[in-house]
Every structure is written in C-alpha cells, then in structure tokens.
N, C-alpha and C positions, 0 to 999 in steps of 0.2 A: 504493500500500500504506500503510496503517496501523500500528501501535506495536501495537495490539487485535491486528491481521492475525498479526504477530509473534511473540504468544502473551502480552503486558502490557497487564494489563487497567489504566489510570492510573485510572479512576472507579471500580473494585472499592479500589482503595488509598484513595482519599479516602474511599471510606465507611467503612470498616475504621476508618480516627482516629478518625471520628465513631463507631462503636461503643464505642472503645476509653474515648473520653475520658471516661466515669463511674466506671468504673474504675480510671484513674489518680487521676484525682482524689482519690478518698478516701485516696492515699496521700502528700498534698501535705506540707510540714513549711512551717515560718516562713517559713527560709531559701530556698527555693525563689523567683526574682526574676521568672519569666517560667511561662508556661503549656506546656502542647502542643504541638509545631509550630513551632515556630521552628528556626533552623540550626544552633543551642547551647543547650543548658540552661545557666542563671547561677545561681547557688548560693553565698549569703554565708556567710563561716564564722562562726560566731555570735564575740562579744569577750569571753566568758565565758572561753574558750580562752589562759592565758597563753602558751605555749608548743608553738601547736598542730603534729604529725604528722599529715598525711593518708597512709595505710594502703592499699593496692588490690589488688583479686584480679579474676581470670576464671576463667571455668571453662562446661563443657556440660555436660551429663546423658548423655552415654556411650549406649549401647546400647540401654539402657532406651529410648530413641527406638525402637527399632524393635517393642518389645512393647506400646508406645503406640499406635504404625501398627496392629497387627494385631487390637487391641484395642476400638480407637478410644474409649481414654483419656486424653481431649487437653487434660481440667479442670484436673487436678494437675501436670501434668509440669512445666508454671509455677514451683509452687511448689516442686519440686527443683531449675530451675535458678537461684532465687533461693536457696536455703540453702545450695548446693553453693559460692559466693563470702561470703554474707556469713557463714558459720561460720567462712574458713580465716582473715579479717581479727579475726574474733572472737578470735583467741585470741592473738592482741598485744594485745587489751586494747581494741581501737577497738571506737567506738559505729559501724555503718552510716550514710552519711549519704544517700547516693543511690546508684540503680541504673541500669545503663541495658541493654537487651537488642538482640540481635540473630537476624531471624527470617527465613529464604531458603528459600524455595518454587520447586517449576515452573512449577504456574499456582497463585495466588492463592485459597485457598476462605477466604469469608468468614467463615462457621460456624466452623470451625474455627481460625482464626488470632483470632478471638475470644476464642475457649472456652481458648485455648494463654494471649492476653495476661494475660484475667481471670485466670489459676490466678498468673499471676506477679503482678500487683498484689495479689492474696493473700498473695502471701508476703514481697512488701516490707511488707503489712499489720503481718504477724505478725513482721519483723523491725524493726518501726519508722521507714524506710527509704523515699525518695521514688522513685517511676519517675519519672522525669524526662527520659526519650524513648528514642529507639534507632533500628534500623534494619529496615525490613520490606526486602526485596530480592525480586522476583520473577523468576526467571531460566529460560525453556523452555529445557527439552532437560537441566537439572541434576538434576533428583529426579523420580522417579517419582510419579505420581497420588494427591494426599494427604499425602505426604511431604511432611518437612522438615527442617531442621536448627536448631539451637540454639547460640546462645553469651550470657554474661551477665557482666556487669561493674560490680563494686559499689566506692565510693569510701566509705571512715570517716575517724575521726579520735579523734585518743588526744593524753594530754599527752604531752610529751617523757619528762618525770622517773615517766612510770608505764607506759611500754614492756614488754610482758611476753615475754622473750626465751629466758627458761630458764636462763639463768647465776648464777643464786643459787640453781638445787635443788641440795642437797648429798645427805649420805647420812643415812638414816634420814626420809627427806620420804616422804610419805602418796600415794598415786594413787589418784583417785576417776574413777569409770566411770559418767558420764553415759549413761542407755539411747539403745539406737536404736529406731526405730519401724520398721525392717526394715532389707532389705537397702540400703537410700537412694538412690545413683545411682551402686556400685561392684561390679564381678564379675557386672554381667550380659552379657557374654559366658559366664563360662561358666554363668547359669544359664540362658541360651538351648541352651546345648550339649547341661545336660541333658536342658531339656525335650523338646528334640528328639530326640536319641540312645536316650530311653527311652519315645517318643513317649505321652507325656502330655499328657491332654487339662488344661488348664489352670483349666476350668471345674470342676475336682471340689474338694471341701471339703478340710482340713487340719483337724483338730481343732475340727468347727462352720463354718470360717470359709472361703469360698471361696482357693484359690490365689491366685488371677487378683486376687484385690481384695490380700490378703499380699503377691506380689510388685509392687503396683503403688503401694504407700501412699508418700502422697510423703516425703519425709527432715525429718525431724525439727529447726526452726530453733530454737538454744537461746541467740539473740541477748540476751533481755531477763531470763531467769531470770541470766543469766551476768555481765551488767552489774549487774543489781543487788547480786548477791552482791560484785563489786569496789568496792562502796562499803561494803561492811562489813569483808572481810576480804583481805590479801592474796593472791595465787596467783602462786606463781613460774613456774610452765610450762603450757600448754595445750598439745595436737593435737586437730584434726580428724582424725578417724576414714576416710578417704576410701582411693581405692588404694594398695596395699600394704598396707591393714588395719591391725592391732596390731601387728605385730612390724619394720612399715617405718614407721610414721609417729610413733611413741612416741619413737623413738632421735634424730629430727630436731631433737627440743628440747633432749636429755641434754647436757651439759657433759662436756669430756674427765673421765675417770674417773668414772663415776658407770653404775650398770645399773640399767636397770628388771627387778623382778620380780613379774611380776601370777600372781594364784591362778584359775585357770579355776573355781575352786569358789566363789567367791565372790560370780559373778554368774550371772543366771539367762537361759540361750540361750536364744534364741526358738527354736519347732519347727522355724521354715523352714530354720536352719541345722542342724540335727542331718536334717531332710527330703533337704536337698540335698546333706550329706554323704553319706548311704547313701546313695541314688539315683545320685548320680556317682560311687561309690567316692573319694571324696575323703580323702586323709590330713591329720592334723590341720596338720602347717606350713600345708600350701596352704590350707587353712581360715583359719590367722591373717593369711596376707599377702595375700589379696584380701578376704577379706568383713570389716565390724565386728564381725562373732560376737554384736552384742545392744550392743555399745559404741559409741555417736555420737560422744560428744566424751570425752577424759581431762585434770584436773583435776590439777595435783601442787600442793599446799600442805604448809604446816609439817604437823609430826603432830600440834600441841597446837592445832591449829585444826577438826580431822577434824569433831568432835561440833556442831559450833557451823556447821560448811559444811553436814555432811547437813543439819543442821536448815534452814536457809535454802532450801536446793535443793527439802527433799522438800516444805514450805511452799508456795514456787511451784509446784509441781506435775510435779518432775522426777524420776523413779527413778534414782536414784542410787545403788553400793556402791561402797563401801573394796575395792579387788579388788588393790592392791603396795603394793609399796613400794619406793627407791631404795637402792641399795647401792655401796661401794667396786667398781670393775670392776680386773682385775687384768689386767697385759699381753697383749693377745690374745686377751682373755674378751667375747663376744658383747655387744653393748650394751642386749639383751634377753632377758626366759627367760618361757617361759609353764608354767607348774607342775600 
C-alpha cells in the first residue's frame, strides 16, 4: 500500500506550492529572510523600532465556510480570514507584519485550495502584511468532498510608549463608526438559520444587488487607512467589530466608569440587516450583539479631534460617522446603551 492508496495525495501538495508561490510572493516585505518552503519563516524586525511590541491574533471565518461550500465561493473567503486577525491587532495600534495560515482538507482539490490561498495573499495585499507560509494538512475521513476548514495567524508590531489600550478615554470622548462592507465573518449561523427556516433561495436580488454576492462580500481590512490616520492624530481606544457585535465588543476597551452611548440614527444600516431582521423576526438587542449592524471597526478619540479624523478617514476612502459618545457610568449602569 501507498500514502496515495490512503487517500494523500504528497504530488497534489507539491504542486499546490508551486501554484501558490506567485501569489505569495507579491506579498513579500524587506524583512522577510527566507522564501516558500522552508521549516520556518525568519522575519527581521526592522531597527527603526526603538522599543519594539510584537502584537498577535488568530482567528477563522466561522460558518461563512459553509455558504462558501454551497456556493462555491472559494476567491474571497481568503481575504476574510486574513482581516478577521489583522483588524483585532489593529487596534492596539500594531502595523501587521506577517501572516501565516492554516488549511485541512479530506482529499486535496487543487483548484480550489488555490483559488482559497490567492483570496488570502489578497488580503495580506491589502493589509500590507507578508504570507510567509503555513500549513496545508490533508487528512481522509475529516471533511467531506470539497470541504475545509480554516485558521489564520497574523504577527504586528507597535512601539511600547504608543500601545493603544483604552485607558485614557475618559468622559465626553467622541466614537466614530468605521463602515462595514456586510455582515464580514460574524452571525452567520444565524443567517444560515434564516435562510433556511424561511427557505430562501439565495440567488434572488436585494435592492438590484444579488443576496448571494451581499452575504458573501469579504470583510472589510481597514489596516492602512487606520495606520495612517495614527501618524496624525491620536486615538485612545479601538474594537473590532467581530462576535458579540456592538454592545459586547465596545465595552472590552471602556475603562472602569466610563459608558458608551452610540445613536442608531447616526449611521446608515445596510439593507441586509434591517432584510434579516424581518425575515428572522429578530429583536433589536440580538441584532447588536451578533451582527456589526453597518459598523466594522469603532474609533474613540478626543472630541476636538472629531472634524480633522473624519476628514482623514473619508480622504482614504473610508465611511465613517460620529455615531456616541463616552459618559460617566454610574454603579451598576450597563457599560453600553444603543439609543
């Protein structure tokens, strides 16, 4: 018997690098020491750094995998599970510096673990950010026909003395709502529940624009508009917008005594969520603590810096609104309010 016999195909793996490696490439930085293929990526930390913090996250793209399978949307999903790590490093203040992913099949299809790599050297593209290797695993008998799983892991770096931790938003500090480009890679369980429960075909439009392409647009990497802006101004607090939504992931930054209060009227929902509210009879809590409701990232800066941030942001090319503001929290008073 064979390794092939066994259901591992080791020649379908060697070509797969060889597809892959045009693709990483273009995502190469200085610092990167070594190529493709080796046992370790080596990765200098540049000496511009007096005080360097390297920064790390993981993270997968959730369930959305499965409307990927059914779909066979396998371009982008890449590029979700690279912005789903280097957003949450992003808002300590770290530049991305590498990524590295992890991708475990039954059997091996070339096509497609391709078409999965390319979408993720797209988005360490767009976040500035080297692939610098990872790990293919092929394993029969683990995933069904086509299927796969996903994990991704991005390493940055920040100075010491510019850590951005949230312990200097006080009361009366500004929150800006960075857009989302949909629902990104959080609460699709339940917008599988809908689709199902109300058996909807997925293919039909939404306001001109197919469902199918709304619920699948990858998540929004707002790595380089967000770094830039920290060379002009400072920002005391960030979240990523991820599960839990608005009303769990805001309060993660707040400092004892301090409440956010955002205005729902402020910003402008996208249809998908006011779509899958009616559709799943959804009440609005459960609307803030699983979906972004239209918010990627949240911003808290001074308030005398508000006019001078949009302008930078909407500049780069980001929608952005003024949607709270921070306040005294009084004993026992929720560490969030949506209005």
């Amino acid at each position: 018997m064979s390794y092939y016999d066994a259901g591992v195909d080791i020649d379908a793996g060697n070509l797969l690098v060889k597809n892959i490696k045009p693709h990483v490439k273009r995502t190469m930085r200085s610092e990167v020491l070594n190529g493709l293929g080796g046992f370790g990526a080596l990765f200098e930390i540049s000496k511009n750094y007096k005080n360097p913090v390297l920064v790390s996250g993981a993270d997968g793209v959730g369930t959305k995998l499965k409307l990927a399978f059914r779909l066979g949307r396998h371009d982008s999903i890449g590029i979700d599970l690279v912005a789903m790590s280097v957003n949450d490093i992003l808002v300590h203040g770290a530049e991305p510096l590498f990524f590295l992913d992890y991708f475990a099949c039954g059997r091996l299809n070339i096509d497609i673990t391709t078409r999965v790599v390319k979408g993720i050297a797209l988005g360490c593209e767009q976040a500035g950010c080297a692939l610098v290797g990872g790990e293919t695993a092929e394993m029969p008998g683990m995933y069904s026909k086509n299927e796969y799983d996903l994990a991704g892991f991005a390493v940055g770096i920040v100075e010491k003395d510019r850590i951005i931790n949230g312990q200097s938003i006080t009361e009366g500090d500004a929150i800006l709502g960075l857009a989302s480009s949909g629902a990104h890679s959080n609460g699709y369980s339940l917008i599988r529940k809908v689709l199902e429960e109300n058996h909807i075909d997925i293919a039909i439009n939404l306001n001109d624009k197919s469902l199918m392409d709304i619920i699948m647009e990858p998540t929004r990497i707002y790595v380089k508009p967000v770094l830039n802006l920290l060379k002009h101004f400072p920002v005391k607090g960030m979240a990523h917008i991820t599960g839990g939504g608005l009303v769990e992931n805001i309060p993660r930054i707040l400092p004892e005594g301090i409440t956010a209060v955002l205005k729902k009227s402020s910003w402008d929902k996208p249809n998908l969520f006011s779509w899958l509210q009616q559709q799943g009879k959804i009440d609005d809590r459960e609307m803030y603590r699983v979906f972004n409701c239209g918010i990627g990232m949240v911003l808290i800066i001074s308030n005398e810096h508000v006019g001078a941030v949009l302008k930078i942001l909407r500049n780069a090319g980001e929608v952005v609104w003024h949607i709270g503001t921070t306040r005294r929290r009084d004993e026992g008073e929720a560490k969030i309010f949506v209005e």
